[in-house]
C-alpha positions as a Markdown table, in Angstrom:
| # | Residue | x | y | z |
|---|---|---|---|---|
| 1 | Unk | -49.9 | 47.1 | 18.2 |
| 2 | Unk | -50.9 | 45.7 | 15.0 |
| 3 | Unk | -50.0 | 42.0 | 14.3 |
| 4 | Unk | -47.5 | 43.0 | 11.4 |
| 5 | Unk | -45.9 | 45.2 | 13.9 |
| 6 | Unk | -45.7 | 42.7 | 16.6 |
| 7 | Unk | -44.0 | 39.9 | 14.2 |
| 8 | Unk | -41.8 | 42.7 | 12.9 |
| 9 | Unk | -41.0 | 43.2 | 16.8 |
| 10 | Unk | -40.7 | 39.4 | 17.5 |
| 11 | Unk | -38.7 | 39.3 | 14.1 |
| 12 | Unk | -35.7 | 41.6 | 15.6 |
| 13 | Unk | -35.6 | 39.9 | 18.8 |
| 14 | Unk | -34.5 | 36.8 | 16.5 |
| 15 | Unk | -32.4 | 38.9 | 14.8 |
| 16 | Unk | -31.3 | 40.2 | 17.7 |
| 17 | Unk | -30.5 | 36.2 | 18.7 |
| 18 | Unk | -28.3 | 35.4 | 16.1 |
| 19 | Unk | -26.3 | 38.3 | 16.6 |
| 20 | Unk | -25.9 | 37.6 | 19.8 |
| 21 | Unk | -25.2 | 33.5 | 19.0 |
| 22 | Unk | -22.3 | 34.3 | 17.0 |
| 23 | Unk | -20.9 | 36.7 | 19.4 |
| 24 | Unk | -20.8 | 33.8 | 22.3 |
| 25 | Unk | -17.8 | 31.8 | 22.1 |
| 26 | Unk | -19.5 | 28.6 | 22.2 |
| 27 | Unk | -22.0 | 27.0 | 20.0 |
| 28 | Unk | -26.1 | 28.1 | 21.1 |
| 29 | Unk | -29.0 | 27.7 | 19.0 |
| 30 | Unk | -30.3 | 31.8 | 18.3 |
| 31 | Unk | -34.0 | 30.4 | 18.6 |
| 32 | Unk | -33.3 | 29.3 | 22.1 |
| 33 | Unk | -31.5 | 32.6 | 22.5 |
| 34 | Unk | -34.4 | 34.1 | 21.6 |
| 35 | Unk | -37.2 | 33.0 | 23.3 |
| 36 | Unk | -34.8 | 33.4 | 26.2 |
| 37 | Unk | -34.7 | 37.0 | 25.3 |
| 38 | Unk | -38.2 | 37.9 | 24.5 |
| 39 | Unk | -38.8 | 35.8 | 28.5 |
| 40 | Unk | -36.4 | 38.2 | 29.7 |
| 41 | Unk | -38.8 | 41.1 | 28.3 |
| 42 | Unk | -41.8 | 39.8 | 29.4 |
| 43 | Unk | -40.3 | 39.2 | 33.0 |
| 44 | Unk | -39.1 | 42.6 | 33.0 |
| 45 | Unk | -42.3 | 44.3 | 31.8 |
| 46 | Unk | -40.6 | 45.8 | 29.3 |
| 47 | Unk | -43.1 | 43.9 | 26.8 |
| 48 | Unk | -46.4 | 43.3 | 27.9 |
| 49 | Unk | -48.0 | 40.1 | 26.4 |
| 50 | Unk | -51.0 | 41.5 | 24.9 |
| 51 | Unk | -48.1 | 44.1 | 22.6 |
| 52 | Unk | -46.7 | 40.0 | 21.0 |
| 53 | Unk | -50.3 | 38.3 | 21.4 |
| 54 | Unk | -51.7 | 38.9 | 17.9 |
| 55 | Unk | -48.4 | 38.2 | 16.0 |
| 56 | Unk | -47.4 | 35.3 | 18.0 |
| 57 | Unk | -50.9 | 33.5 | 17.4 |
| 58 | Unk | -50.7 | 34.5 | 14.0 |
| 59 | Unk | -47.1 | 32.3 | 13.8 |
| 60 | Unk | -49.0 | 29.8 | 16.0 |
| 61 | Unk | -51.7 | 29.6 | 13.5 |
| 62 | Unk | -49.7 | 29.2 | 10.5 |
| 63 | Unk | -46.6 | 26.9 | 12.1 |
| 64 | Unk | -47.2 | 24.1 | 9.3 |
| 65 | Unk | -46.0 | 26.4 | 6.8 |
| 66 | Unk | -42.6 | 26.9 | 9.0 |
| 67 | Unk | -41.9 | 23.3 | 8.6 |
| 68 | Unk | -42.5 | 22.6 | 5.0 |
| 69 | Unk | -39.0 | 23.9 | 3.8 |
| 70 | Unk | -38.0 | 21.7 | 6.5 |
| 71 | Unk | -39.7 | 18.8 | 5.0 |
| 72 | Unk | -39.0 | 19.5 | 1.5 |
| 73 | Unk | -35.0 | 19.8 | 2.2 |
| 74 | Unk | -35.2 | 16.1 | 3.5 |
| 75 | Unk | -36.6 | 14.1 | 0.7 |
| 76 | Unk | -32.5 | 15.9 | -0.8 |
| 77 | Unk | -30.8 | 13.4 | 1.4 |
| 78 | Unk | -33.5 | 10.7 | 1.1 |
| 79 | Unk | -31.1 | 7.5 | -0.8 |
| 80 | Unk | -28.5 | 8.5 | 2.1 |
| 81 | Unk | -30.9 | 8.0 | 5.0 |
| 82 | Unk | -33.0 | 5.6 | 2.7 |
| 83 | Unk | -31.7 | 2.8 | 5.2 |
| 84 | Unk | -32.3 | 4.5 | 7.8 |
| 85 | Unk | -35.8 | 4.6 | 8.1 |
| 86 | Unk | -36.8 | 2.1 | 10.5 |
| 87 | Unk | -34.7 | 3.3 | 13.1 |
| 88 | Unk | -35.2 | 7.4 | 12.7 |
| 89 | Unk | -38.9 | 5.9 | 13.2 |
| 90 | Unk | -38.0 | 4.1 | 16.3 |
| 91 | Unk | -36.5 | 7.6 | 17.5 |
| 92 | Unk | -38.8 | 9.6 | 16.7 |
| 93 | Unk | -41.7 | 7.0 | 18.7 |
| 94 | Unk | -39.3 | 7.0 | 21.4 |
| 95 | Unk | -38.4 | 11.0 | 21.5 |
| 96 | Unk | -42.4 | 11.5 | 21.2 |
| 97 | Unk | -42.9 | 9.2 | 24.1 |
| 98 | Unk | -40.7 | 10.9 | 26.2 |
| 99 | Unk | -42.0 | 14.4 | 25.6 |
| 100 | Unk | -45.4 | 13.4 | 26.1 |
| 101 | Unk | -44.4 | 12.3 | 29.5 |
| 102 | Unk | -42.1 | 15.2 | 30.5 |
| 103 | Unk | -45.1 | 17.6 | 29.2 |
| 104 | Unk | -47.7 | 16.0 | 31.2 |
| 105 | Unk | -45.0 | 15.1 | 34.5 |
| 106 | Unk | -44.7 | 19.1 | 34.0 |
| 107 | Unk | -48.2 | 20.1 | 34.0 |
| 108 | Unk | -48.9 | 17.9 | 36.8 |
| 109 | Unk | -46.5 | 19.8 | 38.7 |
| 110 | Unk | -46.6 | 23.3 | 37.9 |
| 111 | Unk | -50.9 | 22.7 | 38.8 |
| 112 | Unk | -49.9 | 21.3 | 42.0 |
| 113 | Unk | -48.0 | 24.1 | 42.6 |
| 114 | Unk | -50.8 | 26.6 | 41.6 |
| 115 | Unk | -53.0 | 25.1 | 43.6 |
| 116 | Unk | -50.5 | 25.2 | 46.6 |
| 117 | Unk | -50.1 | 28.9 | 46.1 |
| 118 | Unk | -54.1 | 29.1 | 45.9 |
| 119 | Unk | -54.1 | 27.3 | 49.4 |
| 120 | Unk | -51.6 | 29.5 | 51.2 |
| 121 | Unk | -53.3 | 32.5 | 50.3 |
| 122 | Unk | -57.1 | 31.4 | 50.9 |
């Protein structure tokens, strides 16, 4: 699969997403939904990673660009958050802090597990 076929596939899933969030009765984020989907299709073989590898690093590789609407949409509301700013800082230490620690508790883990599974089966 090409990579402008594979984001076109990866595309729909979304799509796919938030049709699916505002069918659910309750409030879910379609980009969770998503990735929860295109896990399901992985798990289930139904995708094979190498037919998403190309278009998913291509989205990898160009992720700033995601954000700069993102960025651009905030310096809007800048005079109402203008007081703000010190403590969205603070949060935003703190919140990186935290996921640095989760990420590297989690790696920690899944390689000990790994290299349990290595030492049952050798």
């Amino acid at each position: 699969m090409t990579a402008l076929k594979q984001l076109s596939f990866l595309f729909a899933v979304y799509l796919l997403a938030v049709w699916l969030a505002e069918k659910l009765p309750f409030a879910f984020p379609a980009s969770v939904l998503g990735m929860l989907l295109l896990l399901a299709l992985l798990f289930s073989g139904a995708v094979k990673p190498r037919q998403v590898e190309q278009g998913a690093d291509l989205l990898l590789r160009n992720m700033m660009f995601l954000f700069v609407p993102a960025g651009v949409s905030i310096l809007d509301y800048y005079p109402l958050i203008r007081d703000k700013v010190p403590q969205l800082v603070v949060i935003a230490l703190l919140t990186l802090a935290v996921t640095l620690a989760v990420t590297a508790l989690t790696v920690q883990g899944v390689s000990a597990l790994l290299a349990r599974g290595k030492g049952a089966k050798g």
